[in-house]
C-alpha positions in Angstrom: 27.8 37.4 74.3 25.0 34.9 72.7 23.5 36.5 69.4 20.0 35.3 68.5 19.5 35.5 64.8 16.9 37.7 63.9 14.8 35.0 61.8 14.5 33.6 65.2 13.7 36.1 67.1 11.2 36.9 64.7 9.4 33.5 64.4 9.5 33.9 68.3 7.1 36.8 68.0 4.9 35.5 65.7 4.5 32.6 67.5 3.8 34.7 70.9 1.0 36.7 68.9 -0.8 33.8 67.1 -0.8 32.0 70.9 -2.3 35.7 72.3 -4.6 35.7 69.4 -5.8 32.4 69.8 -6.3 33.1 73.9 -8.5 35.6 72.3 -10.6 33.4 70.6 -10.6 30.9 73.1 -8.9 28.4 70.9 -5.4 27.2 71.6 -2.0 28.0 69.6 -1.7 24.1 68.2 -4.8 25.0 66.7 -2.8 27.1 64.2 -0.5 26.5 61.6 2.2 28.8 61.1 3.3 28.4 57.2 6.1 30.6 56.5 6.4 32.1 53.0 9.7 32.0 51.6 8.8 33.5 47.9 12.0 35.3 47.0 14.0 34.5 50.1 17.3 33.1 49.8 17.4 29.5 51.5 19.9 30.4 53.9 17.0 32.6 55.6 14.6 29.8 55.1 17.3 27.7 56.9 17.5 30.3 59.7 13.8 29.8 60.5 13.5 26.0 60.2 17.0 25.6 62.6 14.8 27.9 64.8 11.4 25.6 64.5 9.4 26.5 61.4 8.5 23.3 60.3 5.6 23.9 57.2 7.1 26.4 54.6 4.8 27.8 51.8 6.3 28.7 47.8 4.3 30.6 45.3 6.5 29.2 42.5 7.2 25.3 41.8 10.3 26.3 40.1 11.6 28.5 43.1 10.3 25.4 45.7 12.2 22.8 43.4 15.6 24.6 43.8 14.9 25.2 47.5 13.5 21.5 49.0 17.3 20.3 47.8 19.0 23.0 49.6 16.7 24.0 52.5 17.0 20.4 54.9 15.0 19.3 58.3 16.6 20.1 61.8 14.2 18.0 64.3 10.7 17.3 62.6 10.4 16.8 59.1 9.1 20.0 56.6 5.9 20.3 54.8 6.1 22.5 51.8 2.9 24.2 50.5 2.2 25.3 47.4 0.4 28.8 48.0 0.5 30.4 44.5 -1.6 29.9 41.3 -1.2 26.6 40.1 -0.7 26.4 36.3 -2.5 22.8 34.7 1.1 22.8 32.8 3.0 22.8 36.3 0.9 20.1 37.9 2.6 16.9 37.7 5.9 18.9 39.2 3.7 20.5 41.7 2.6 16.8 43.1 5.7 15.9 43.3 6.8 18.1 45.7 3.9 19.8 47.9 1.5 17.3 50.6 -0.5 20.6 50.7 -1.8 22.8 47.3 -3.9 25.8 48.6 -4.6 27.5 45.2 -7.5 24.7 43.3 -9.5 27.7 41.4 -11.5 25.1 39.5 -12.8 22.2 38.2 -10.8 21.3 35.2 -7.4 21.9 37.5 -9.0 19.7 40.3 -9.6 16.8 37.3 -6.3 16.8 36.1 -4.0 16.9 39.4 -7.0 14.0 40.4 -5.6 11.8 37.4 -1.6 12.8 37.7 -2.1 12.0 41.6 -3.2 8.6 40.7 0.0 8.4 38.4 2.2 9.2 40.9 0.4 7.4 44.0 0.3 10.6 45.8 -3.0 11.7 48.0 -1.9 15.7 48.7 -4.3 17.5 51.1 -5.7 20.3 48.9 -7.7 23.2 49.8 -10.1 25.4 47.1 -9.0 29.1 46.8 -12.2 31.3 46.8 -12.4 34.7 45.5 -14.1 36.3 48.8 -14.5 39.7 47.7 -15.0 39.0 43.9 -12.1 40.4 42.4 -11.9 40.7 38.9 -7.9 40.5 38.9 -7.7 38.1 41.2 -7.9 33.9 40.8 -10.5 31.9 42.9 -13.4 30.4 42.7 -16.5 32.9 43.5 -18.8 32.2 46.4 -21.8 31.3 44.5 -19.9 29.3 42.6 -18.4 26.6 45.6 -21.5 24.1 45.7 -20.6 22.5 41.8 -16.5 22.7 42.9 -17.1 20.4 46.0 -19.3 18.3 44.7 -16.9 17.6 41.5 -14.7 17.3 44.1 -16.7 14.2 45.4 -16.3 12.4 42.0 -12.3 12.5 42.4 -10.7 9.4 43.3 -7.4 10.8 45.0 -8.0 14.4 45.9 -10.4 15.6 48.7 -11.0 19.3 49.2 -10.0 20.0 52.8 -10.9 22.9 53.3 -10.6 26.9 52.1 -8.1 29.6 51.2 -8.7 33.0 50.5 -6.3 35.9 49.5 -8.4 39.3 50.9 -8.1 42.3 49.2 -4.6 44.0 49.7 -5.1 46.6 53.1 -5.3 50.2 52.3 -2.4 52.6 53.3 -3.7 53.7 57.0 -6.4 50.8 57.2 -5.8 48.8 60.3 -5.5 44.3 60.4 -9.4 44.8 61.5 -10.1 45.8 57.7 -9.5 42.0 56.8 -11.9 40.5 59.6 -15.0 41.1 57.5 -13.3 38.9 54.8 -12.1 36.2 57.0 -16.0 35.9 58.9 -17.2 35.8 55.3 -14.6 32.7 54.7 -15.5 31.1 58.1 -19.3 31.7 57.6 -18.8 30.1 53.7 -17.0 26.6 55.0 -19.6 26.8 57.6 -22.8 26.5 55.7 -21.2 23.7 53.7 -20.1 21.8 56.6 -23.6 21.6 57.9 -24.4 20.4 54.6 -22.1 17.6 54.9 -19.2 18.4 53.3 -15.9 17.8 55.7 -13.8 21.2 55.1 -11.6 21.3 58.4 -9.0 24.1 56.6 -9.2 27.6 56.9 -6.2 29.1 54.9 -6.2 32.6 55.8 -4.3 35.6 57.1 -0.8 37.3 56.5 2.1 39.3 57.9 -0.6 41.9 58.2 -3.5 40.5 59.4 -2.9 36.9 60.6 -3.9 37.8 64.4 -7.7 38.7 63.0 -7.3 35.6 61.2 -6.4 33.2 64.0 -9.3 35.2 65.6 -11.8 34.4 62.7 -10.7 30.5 63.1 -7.8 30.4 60.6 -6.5 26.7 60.8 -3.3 27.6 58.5 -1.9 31.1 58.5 0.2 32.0 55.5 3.7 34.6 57.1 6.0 35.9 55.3 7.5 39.5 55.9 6.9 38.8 59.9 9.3 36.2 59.9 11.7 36.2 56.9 12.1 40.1 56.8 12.1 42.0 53.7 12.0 40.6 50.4 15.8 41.3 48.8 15.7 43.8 46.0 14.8 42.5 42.4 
């Protein structure tokens, strides 16, 4: 009797609903990127999921990611890492070392300094502006209002270029449905929109999770961020 590991049959069914969601949206599964969050997870399950296909694997730490890139290895394509996590300005020579994508730029001062360390290290890392979409006081971001002076410090950088935007919605209340989030994600979409037409490339949308990513893929999420859906539950502190 063949067992299928249940990682894989897991990253099976995401896969199935971000390609229904999509067909929903008339938009087609490549369109998607399916970043599996590995916070906490023990690199044999993040192996499970990569021998099974995942191929872009998102950290919230830089110490936890620097432990797992030596441990956690390729099977047929090569693995991007994303940093998806607050970036600390003390952690951000480590951080360009190992991520091609950073999600979490919250402002101006942090874009200027991984700028000038990427310039260092003769690195060019796709970054992406994290924006506080529902103006939480506890939570990081850059606020809505305040996106025009980000991006257009962003076109005085040498080496970084915003490429697009990532947004963490507020966490779904016990009974509320995934369609609780879709106001969040149109307000995203509608956001990267109205700079676009005024001129600004921003291709990325970072949004959606284990709850919600179907909405999100709906909404025109480019990257969706799974963890739970995929890796199972986190192991017990």
């Amino acid at each position: 009797m063949i067992t299928v590991d249940p990682v894989a049959e897991r990253l099976l069914a995401v896969r199935s609903r971000i390609a229904a969601a999509a067909a929903r949206a008339g938009r087609g599964p490549e369109d998607v990127i399916l970043i599996g969050i590995s916070k906490t997870m023990p690199a044999a399950r993040v192996q499970a999921a990569v021998d099974a296909g995942l191929t872009d694997i998102g950290e919230n730490r830089v110490q936890e990611a620097e432990e797992k890139i030596h441990i956690v290895h390729p099977a047929k394509v090569p693995l991007t890492w994303h940093l998806v996590g607050h970036l600390q300005a003390n952690k951000a020579r480590r951080a360009l070392a190992l991520f091609p994508w950073i999600h979490s730029i919250d402002s101006i001062p942090l874009a200027e300094k991984l700028d000038r360390l990427a310039g260092e290290l003769s690195v060019r890392p796709s970054v992406l502006i994290e924006v506080n979409i529902a103006a939480e006081p506890t939570k990081n971001g850059v606020m809505p209002e305040a996106l025009g002076p980000v991006l257009e410090a962003f076109g005085r950088l040498s080496h970084l270029k915003a490429a697009g935007l990532m947004a963490v919605p507020p966490v779904l209340a016990p009974g509320a449905g995934p369609d609780a989030s879709r106001p969040r994600f149109k307000a995203l979409a509608v956001l990267r929109d109205t700079w676009r037409a005024r001129g600004y490339d921003l291709p990325a949308l970072s949004m959606g999770m284990t709850d919600d990513f179907e909405v999100a893929v709906e909404e025109g999420a480019t990257h969706v961020r799974v963890g739970r859906a995929i890796f199972g539950e986190r192991p017990a502190a």
